[in-house]
C-alpha positions as CSV (number, residue, x, y, z in Angstrom):
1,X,79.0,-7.9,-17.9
2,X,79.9,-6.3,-15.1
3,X,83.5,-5.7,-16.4
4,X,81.8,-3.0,-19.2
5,X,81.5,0.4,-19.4
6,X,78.8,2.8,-18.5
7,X,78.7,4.1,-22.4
8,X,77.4,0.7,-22.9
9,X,74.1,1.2,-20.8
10,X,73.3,4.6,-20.2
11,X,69.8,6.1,-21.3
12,X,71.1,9.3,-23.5
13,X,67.6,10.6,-23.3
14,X,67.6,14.0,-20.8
15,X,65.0,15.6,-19.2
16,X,65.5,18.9,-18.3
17,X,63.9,22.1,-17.3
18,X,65.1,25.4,-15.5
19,X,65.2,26.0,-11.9
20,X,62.8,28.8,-12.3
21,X,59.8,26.5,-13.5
22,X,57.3,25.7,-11.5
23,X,56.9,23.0,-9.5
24,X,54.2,21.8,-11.1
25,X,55.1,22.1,-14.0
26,X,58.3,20.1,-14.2
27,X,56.2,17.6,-12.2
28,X,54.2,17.4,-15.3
29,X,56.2,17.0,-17.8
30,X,58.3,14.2,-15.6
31,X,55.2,12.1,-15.6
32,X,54.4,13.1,-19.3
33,X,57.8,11.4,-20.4
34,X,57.2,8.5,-17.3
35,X,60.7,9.4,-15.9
36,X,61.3,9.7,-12.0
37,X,63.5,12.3,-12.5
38,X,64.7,15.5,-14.4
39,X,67.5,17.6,-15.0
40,X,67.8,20.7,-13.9
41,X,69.8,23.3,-16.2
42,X,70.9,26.6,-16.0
43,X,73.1,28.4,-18.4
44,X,73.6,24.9,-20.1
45,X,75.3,23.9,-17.0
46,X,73.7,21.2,-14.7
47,X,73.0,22.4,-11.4
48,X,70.7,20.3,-10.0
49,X,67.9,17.3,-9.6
50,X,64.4,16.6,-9.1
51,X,63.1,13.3,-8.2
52,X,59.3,12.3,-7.4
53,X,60.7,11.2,-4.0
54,X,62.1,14.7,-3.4
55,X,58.9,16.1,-4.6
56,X,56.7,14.4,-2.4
57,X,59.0,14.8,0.8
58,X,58.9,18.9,0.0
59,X,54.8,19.0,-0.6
60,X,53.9,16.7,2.7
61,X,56.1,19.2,5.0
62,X,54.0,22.1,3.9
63,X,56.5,24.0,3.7
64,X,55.5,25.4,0.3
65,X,52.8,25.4,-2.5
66,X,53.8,23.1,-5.3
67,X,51.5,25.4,-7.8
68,X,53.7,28.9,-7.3
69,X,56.9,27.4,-6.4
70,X,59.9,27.2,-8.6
71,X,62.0,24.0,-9.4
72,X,65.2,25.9,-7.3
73,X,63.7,26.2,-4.3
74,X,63.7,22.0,-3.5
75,X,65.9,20.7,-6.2
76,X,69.1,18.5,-4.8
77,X,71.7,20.6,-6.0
78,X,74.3,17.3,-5.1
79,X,74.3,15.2,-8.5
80,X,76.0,12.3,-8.6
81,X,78.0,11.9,-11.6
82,X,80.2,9.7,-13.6
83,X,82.2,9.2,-16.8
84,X,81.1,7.3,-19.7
85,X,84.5,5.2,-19.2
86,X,83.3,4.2,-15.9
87,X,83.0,0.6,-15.5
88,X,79.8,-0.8,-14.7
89,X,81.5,-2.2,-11.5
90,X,82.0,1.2,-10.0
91,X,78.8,2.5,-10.8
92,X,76.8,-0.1,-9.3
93,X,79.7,0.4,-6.3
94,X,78.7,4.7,-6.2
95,X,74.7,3.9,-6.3
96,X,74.7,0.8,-3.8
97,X,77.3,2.5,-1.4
98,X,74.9,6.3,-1.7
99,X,71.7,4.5,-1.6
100,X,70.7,6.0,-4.5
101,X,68.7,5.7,-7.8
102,X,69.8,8.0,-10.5
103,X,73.8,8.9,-11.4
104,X,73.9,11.5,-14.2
105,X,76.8,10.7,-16.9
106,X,79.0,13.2,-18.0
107,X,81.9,13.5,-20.7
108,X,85.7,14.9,-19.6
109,X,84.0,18.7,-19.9
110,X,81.3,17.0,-17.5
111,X,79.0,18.1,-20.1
112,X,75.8,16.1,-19.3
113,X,75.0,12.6,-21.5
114,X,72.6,10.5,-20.5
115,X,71.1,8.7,-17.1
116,X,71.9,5.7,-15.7
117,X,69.9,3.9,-13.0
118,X,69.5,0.5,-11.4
119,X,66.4,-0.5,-14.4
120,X,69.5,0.2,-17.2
121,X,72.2,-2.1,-15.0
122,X,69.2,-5.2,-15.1
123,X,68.4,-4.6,-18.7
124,X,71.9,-5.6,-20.0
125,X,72.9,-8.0,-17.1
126,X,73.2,-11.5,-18.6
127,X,72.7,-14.7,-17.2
128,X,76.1,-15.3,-16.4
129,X,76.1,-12.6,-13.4
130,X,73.4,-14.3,-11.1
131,X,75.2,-17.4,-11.2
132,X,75.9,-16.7,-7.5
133,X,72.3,-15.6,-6.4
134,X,70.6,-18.5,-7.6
135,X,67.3,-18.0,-6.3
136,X,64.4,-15.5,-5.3
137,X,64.5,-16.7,-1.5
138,X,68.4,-15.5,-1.0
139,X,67.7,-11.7,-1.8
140,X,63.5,-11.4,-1.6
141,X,62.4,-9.1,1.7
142,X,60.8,-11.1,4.2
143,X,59.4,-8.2,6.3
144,X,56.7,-6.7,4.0
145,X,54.4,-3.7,4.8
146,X,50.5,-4.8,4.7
147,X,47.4,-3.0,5.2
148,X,43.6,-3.7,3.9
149,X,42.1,-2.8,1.2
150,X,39.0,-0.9,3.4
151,X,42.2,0.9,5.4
152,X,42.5,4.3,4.5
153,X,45.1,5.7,2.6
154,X,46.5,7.6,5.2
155,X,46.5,4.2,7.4
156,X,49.4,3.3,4.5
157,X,51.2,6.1,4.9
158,X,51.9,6.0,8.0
159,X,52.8,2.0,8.1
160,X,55.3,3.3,5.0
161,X,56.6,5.7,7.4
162,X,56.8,3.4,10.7
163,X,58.5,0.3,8.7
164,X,60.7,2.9,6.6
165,X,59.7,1.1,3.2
166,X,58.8,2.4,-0.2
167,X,55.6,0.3,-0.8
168,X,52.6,-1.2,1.1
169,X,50.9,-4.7,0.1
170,X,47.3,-4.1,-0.4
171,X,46.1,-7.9,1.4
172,X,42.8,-9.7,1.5
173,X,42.8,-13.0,3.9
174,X,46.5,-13.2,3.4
175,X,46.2,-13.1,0.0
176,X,47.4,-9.7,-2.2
177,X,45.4,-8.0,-4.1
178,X,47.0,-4.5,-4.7
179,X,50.1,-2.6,-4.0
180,X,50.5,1.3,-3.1
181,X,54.3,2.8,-3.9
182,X,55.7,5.8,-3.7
183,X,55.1,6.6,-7.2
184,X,50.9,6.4,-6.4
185,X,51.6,9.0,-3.6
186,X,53.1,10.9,-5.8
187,X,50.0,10.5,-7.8
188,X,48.1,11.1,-5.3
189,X,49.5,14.3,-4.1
190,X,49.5,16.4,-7.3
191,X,45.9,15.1,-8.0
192,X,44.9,16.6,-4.2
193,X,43.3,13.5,-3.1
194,X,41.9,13.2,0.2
195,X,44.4,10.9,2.3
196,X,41.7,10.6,4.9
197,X,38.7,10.0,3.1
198,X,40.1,7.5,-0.1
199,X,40.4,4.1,0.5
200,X,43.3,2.2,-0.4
201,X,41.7,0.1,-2.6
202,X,40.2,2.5,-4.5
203,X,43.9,4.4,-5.1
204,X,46.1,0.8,-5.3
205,X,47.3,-0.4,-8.4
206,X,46.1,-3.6,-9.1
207,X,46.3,-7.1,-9.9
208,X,49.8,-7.7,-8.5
209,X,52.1,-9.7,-10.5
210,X,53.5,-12.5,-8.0
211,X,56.0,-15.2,-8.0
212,X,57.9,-18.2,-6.2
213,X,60.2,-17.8,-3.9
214,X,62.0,-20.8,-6.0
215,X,62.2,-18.7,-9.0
216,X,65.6,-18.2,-10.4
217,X,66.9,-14.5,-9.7
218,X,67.6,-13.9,-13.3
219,X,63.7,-14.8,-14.1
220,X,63.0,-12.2,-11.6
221,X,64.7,-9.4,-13.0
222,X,63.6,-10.7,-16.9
223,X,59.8,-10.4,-15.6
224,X,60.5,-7.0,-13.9
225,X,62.0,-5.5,-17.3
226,X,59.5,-7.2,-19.3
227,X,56.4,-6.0,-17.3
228,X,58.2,-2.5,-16.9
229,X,57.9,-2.8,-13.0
230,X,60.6,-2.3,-10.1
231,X,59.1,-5.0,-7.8
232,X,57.2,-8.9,-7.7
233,X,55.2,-10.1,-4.5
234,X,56.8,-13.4,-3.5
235,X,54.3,-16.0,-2.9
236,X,53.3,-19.8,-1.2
237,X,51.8,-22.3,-2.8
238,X,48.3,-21.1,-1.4
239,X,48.9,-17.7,-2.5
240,X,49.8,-15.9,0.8
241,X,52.3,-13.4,0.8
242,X,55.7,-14.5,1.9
243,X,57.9,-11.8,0.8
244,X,58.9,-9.2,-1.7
245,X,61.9,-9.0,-4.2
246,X,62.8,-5.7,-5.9
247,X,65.2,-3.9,-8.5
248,X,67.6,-3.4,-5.2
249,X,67.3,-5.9,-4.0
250,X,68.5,-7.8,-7.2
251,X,71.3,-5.3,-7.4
252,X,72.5,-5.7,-4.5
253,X,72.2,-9.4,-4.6
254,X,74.9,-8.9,-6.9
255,X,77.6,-7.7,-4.1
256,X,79.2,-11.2,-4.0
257,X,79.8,-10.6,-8.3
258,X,81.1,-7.3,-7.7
259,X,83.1,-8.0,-4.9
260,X,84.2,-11.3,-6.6
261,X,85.7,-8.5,-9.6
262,X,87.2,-6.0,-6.8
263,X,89.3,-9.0,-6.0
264,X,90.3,-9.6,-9.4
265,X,91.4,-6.0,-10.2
266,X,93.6,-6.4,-7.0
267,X,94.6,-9.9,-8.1
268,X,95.7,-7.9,-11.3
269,X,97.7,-5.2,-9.1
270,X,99.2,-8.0,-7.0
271,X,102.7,-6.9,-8.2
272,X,102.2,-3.4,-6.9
273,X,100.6,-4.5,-3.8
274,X,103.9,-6.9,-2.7
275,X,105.6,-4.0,-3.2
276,X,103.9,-1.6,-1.0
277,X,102.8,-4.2,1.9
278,X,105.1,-2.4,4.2
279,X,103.2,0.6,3.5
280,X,99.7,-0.3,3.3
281,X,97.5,1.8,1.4
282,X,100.7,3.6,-0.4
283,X,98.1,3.5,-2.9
284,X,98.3,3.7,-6.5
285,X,96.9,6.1,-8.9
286,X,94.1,3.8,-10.0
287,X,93.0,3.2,-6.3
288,X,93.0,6.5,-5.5
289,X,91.1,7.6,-8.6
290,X,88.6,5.1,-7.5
291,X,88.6,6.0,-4.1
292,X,88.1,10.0,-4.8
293,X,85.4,9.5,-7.0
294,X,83.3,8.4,-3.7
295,X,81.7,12.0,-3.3
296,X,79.9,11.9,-1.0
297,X,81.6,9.1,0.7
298,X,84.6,9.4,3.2
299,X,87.1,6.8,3.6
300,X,90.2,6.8,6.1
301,X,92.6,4.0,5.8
302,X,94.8,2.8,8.7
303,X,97.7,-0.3,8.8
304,X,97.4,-2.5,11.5
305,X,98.3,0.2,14.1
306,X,96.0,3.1,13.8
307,X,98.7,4.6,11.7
308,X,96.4,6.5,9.0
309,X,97.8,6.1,5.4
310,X,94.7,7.3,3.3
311,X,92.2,10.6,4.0
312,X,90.5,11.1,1.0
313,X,88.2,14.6,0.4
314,X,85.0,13.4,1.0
315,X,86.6,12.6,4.7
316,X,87.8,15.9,5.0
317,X,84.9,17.4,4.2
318,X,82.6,15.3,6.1
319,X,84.9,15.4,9.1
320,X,86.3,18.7,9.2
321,X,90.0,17.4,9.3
322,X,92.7,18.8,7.0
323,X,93.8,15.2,5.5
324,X,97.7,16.4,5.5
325,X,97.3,16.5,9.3
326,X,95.7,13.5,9.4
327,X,97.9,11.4,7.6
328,X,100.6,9.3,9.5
329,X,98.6,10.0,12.8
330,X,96.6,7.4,14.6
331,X,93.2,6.9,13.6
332,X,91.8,7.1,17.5
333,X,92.5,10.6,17.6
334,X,89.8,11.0,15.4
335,X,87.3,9.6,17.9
336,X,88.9,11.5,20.6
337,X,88.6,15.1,18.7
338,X,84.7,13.8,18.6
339,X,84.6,13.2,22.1
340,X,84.3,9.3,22.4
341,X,85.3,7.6,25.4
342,X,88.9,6.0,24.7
343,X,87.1,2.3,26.2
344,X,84.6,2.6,24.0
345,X,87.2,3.1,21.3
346,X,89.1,-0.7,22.0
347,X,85.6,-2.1,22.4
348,X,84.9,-1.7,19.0
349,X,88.2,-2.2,17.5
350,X,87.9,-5.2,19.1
351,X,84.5,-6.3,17.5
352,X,85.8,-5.6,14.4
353,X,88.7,-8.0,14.7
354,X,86.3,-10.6,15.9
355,X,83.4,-9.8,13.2
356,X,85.1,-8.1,10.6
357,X,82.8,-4.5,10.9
358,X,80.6,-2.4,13.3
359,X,78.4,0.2,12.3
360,X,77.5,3.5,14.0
361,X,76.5,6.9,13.8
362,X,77.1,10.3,15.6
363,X,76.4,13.8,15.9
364,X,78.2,16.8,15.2
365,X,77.7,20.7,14.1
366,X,79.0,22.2,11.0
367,X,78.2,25.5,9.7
368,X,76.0,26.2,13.1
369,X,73.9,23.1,12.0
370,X,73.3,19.7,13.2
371,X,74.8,17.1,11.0
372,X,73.9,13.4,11.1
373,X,77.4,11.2,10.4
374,X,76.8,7.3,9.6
375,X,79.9,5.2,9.9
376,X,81.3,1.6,9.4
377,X,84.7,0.4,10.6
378,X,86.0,-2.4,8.4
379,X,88.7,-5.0,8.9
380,X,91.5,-5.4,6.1
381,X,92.8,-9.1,5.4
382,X,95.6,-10.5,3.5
383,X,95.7,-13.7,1.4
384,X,96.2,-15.4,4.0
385,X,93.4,-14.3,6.4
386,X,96.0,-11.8,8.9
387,X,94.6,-8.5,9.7
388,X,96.9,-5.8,8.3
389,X,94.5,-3.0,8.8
390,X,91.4,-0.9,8.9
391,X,89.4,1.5,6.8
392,X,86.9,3.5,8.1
393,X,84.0,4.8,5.9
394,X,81.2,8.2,6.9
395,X,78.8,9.3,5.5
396,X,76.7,12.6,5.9
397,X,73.1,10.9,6.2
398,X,71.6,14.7,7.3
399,X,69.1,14.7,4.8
400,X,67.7,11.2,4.9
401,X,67.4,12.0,8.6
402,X,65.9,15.1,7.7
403,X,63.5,13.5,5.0
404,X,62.2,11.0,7.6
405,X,61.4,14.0,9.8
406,X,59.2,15.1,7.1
407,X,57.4,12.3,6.4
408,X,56.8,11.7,10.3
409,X,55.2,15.1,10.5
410,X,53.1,14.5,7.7
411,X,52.0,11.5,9.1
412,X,51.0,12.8,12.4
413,X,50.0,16.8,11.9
414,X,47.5,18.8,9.2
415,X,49.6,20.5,6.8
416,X,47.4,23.4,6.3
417,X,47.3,24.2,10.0
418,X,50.5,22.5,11.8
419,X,47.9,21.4,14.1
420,X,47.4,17.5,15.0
421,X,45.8,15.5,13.0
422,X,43.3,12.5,13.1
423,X,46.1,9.5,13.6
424,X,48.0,11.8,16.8
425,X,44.2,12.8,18.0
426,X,43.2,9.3,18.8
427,X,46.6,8.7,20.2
428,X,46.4,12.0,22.7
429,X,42.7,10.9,23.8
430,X,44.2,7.4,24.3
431,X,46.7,8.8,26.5
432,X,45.1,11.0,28.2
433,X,42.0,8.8,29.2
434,X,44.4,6.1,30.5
435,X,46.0,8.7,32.5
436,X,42.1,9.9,33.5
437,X,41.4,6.4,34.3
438,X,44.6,6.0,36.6
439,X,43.9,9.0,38.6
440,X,40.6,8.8,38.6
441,X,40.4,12.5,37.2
442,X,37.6,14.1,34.7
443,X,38.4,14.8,31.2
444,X,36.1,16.8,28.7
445,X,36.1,16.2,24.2
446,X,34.9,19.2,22.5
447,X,34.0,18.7,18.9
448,X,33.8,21.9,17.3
449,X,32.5,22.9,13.4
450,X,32.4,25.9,12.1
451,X,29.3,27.6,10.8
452,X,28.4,28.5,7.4
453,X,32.2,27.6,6.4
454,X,30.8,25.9,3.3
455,X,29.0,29.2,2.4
456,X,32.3,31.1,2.6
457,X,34.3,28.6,1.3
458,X,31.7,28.2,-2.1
459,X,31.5,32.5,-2.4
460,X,34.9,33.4,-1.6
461,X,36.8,30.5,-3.3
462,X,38.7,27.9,-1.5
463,X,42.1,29.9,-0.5
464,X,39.9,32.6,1.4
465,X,38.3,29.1,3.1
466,X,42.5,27.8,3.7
467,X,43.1,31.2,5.3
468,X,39.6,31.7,7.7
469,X,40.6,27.6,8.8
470,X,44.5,28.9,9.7
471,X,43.0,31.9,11.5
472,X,40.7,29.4,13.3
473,X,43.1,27.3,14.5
474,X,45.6,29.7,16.2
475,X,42.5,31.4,17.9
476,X,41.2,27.7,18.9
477,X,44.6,27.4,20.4
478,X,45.0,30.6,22.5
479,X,42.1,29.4,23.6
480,X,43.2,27.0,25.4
481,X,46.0,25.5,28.4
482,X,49.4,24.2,27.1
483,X,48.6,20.7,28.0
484,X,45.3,20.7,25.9
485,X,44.9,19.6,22.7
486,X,43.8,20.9,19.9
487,X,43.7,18.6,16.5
488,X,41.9,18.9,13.2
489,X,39.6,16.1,12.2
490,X,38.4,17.0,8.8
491,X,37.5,19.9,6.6
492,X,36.0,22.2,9.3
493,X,35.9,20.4,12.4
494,X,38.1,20.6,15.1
495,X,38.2,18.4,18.2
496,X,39.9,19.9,21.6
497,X,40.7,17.1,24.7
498,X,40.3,18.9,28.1
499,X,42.8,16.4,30.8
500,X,42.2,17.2,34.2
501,X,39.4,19.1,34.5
502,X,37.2,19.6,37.6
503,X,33.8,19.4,36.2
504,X,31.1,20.2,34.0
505,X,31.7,24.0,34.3
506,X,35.3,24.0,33.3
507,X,34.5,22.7,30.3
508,X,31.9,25.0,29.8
509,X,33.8,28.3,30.9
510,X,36.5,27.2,27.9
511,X,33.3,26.8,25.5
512,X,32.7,30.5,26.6
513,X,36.2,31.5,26.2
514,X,35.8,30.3,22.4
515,X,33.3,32.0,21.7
516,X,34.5,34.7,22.9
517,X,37.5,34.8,20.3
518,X,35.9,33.2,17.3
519,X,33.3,36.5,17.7
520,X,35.4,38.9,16.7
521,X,36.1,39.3,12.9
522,X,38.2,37.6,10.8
523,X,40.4,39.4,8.0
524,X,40.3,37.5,5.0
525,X,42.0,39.3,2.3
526,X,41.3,42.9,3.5
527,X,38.2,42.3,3.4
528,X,36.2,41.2,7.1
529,X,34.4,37.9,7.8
530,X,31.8,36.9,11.0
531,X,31.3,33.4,11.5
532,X,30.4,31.3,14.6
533,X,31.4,27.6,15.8
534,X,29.0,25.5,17.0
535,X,30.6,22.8,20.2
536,X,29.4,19.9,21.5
537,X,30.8,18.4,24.7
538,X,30.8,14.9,26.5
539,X,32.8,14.6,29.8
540,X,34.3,11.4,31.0
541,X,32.9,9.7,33.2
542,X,29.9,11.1,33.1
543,X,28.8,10.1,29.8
544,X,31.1,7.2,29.0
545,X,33.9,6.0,29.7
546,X,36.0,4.8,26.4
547,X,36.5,6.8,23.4
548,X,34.6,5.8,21.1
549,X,31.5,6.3,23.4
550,X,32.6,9.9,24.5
551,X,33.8,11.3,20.4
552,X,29.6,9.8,19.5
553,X,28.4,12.2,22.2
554,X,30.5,14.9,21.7
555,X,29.4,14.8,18.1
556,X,25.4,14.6,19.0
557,X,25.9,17.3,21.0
558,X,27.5,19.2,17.9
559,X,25.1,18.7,16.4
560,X,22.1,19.7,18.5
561,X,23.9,23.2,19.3
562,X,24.6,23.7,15.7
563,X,20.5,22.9,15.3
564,X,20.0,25.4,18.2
565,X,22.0,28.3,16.7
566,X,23.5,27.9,13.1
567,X,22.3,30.8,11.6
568,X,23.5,33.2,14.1
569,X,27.5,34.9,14.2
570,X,27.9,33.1,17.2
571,X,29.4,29.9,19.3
572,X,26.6,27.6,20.4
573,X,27.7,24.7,23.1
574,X,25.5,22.2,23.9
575,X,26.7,19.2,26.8
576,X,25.3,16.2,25.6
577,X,22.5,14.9,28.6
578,X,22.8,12.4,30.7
């Protein structure tokens, strides 16, 4: 099966829109057709895609409003592509090798076709290709995300970020009961659901469709199609969760198949390759057309010493080296030009001729911007097992890096106000009460809420409320020393951590000082708003000395100064008594 040709597979079905659509709008109609990704046109010539997980990595920066913002502005503009004569083979080579999930097919005027994906390779594999993964326990993940069902939602995310995984097993005494994925994020996000506040038993989808670890690999994949799902909990006897098994990992299961046919294809060319030992990597035509369709994928080729025979565009690009003054020169100077230590160098030359790879990744700038490089030195064997060379492969892995970065901030700061949230609250009043404890210093929580907000938010409409809470946090912040810290807790609250402080009054002399800048007006649209915050404080050790204790105090004595002085334009602080 493997030996076909993508026209055999594809889905000719497109999705497209233009990039000057909103956001929101192609998000839509992407759901309405249940796709995960659309086309993006422009003058009938494609110029881009857009893929729920690019759509959810743009909205949890915060870096723009999904509703006003047009399809351009976080599109991929890279699409890979491929001919319809393509054998299945290479495709599955160009998605594996680019860890990605769509390929757009084109014809010989790269005029677009169809889609193909890793659901389209499964649903015409046959039998015949698994015969060398046999079972569910040889390619099933054995690490699997978990959280409870009673966790919040933003518990998952964060555990999806931490474990770098695309789903979290919903789990009740071992045993699952749900499952949240990217796609329910996605969900999640367009329908503005509180992250905080939801549950993830009450966002999950549920029940979970489970198997064996002992089930054949081909049942697998025929109960993934059939259920028109991309992933089956693997499970004991008793029911507990033991692993899980996905499209990839099926597809890549198949790496032994398709490396199997790589050798045959060179078994094929033996003729040509006798013929050019001496010259290793004098490569042929069809090689070469192979090896230039790697986009985004830059390979270097070297005989057995250093002497580089192959530099193919994607290399050049990726490196920066011309590959006519590359070729016939030895492959260290390419880790000399990037500054590596020559020792280093023969070390891993050396691993490679004892373990047949080594992986690595380095830095560089291109275009006054930091670029992320992923490589993997390979070892080259004849028939008869000698090492005759060495091929090096890079990759530019800038934006995955850049797309984790994302989803870390996400996890650990409000979007609305790039102040810390909840989850890197509790972790700065962790810190700094250790470091309290340790040195036997003071330390002061503030809780703060602002008055009336609901009243402004309900007459003025919920952007002037977005706005007045920015506005709130910078003067909350200016407020305050560098090594405070400032975090928002939920809608209107705010909670500050005061480290090393030398009392009661220095706690109280920075309730003053917020008062002081929360009473001058706000501008809110042209138009001016008064409003006053009402603080309650608990020092440690005077009134506890863990957090939990201190944040219950703190919020009493909210409470009781909002009770005090609500209705007034002013700040009201109130230290909770001994």
């Amino acid at each position: 099966m493997l030996r076909k040709q993508i026209r055999d597979i594809y889905t000719p079905k497109i999705i497209s829109v233009p990039p000057a659509m909103l956001v929101s709008e192609a998000i839509g109609i992407m759901h309405a057709n249940k796709v995960s990704c659309i086309l993006v046109f422009e003058d009938e010539a494609l110029i881009g895609i857009l893929t729920e997980r690019i759509f959810i990595l743009n909205v949890v920066s915060g870096e723009f409003d999904f509703t006003c913002c047009q399809v351009r502005e976080i599109m991929r503009s890279t699409v890979l592509t491929t001919k319809e004569d393509t054998y299945l083979y290479e495709a599955f080579g160009l998605l594996t090798s680019q860890n990605l999930r769509h390929m757009v097919v084109v014809d010989q005027k790269d005029k677009a076709l169809g889609v193909v994906t890793y659901s389209n390779m499964l649903e015409h594999l046959v039998y015949e290709d698994f015969l060398e993964v046999k079972r569910v326990s040889e390619i099933m993940s054995r690490s699997v995300c978990t959280v409870s069902g009673d966790d919040a939602v933003h518990r998952a995310l964060v555990e999806m970020v931490d474990k770098s995984v695309s789903c979290v097993l919903v789990v009740e005494n071992e045993h699952p009961i749900g499952i949240l994925t990217e796609r329910d994020m996605a969900r999640m996000v367009t329908s503005q659901v509180d992250i905080f506040a939801k549950k993830v038993r009450e966002e999950m989808s549920s029940p979970v469709i489970t198997i064996s670890k002992d089930v054949v690999a081909y049942d697998a994949a025929f109960i993934m199609r059939q259920e028109g799902i991309h992933r089956l909990v693997v499970v004991s006897e008793a029911d507990q969760v033991v692993g899980i098994i996905t499209q990839s990992d099926i597809v890549r299961g198949l790496e032994g198949k398709y490396i199997q046919i790589l050798k045959e294809i060179i078994s094929e060319k033996e003729a040509v390759i006798e013929e050019t030992m001496r010259d290793l990597y004098n490569k042929t035509l069809y090689l070469d057309n192979i090896l230039r369709s790697c986009i985004d994928m830059g390979v270097v080729a070297s005989d057995m010493n250093l002497r580089i025979a192959y530099f193919n565009p994607a290399a050049e690009d990726i490196l920066g080296y011309c590959a006519g003054d590359m070729i016939g020169r030895s492959l260290n100077e390419i880790h000399l030009k990037e500054n590596v230590d020559s020792s280093l160098f023969d070390w891993v030359m050396e691993t490679v001729r004892k373990t047949g790879q080594h992986s690595f990744m380095f830095e560089r700038v291109k275009d006054d911007r930091k670029r992320y490089i992923q490589g993997n030195v390979f070892g080259v064997w004849d028939k008869n097992q000698d090492l005759i060379g060495y091929v090096l492969m890079v990759s530019d892995i800038t934006e995955r890096k850049m797309n984790e970065e994302v989803i870390k901030y996400m996890a650990y700061y409000d979007i609305l106000t790039g102040l810390p949230n909840r989850a890197m609250f509790y972790e700065r009043l962790a810190h700094d009460l250790t470091h309290a404890k340790r040195n036997r210093a003071r330390l002061a929580l503030m809780i703060i809420d602002i008055d009336r907000f609901k009243e402004i938010n309900d007459s003025r409409g919920h952007h002037a409320g977005d706005i007045l809470l920015k506005a709130m946090a910078s003067r909350l912040k200016g407020a305050l020393r560098g090594d405070d810290t400032i975090a928002r807790i939920g809608g209107d609250e705010f909670v500050v951590i005061l480290p090393q402080i030398n009392g009661v009054d220095d706690a109280t002399l920075v309730a003053e000082k917020i008062a002081q800048e929360v009473g001058r007006p706000f501008d809110i649209e042209g138009q001016e708003c008064r409003t006053g915050v009402s603080i309650g404080i608990s020092v440690y050790p005077l009134h506890g000395e863990d957090s939990e204790i201190l944040i219950k105090l703190a919020d009493q004595a909210m409470y009781t100064a909002k009770d005090k002085g609500r209705d007034n334009c002013t700040s009201n602080a109130c230290l909770h008594p001994l």
